[in-house]
Residue, then its C-alpha position, 0 to 999 in steps of 0.5 A: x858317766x858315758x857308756x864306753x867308761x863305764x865299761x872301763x870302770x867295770x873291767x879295771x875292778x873285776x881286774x883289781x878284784x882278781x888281783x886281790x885274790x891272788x894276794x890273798x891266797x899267797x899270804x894268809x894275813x893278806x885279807x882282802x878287804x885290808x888290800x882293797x882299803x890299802x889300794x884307797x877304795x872306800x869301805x861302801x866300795x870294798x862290800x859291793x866289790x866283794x858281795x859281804x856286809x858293810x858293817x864286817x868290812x868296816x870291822x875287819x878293816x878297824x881290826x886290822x888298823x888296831x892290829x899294825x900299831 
């Protein structure tokens, strides 16, 4: 990956993350790690994105499937 992408990749996901954020904060149940997952980043991903451990992602995102059926 050149240096002018990467830069891109690293802007559109501080974008992605901000616009996460404010999702969550207007409706309770909207975790974001359930959006992050909903968007199609995968859960290695979704833990970098937002600084937490892989395993609780993982839980919260399998929780939250479990939770829609």
């Amino acid at each position: 990956m050149d240096k002018n992408t990467s830069e891109l990749v690293k802007y559109t996901k501080a974008l992605l993350l901000l616009e996460v954020y404010q999702l969550s904060k207007t409706d309770d149940s909207a975790k974001p790690e359930i959006l992050l997952a909903r968007a199609g980043l995968s859960v290695k991903e979704i833990a970098e994105l937002l600084g937490k451990n892989l395993a609780a992602v993982a839980k919260t995102i399998q929780r939250a499937g479990k939770g829609s059926k």
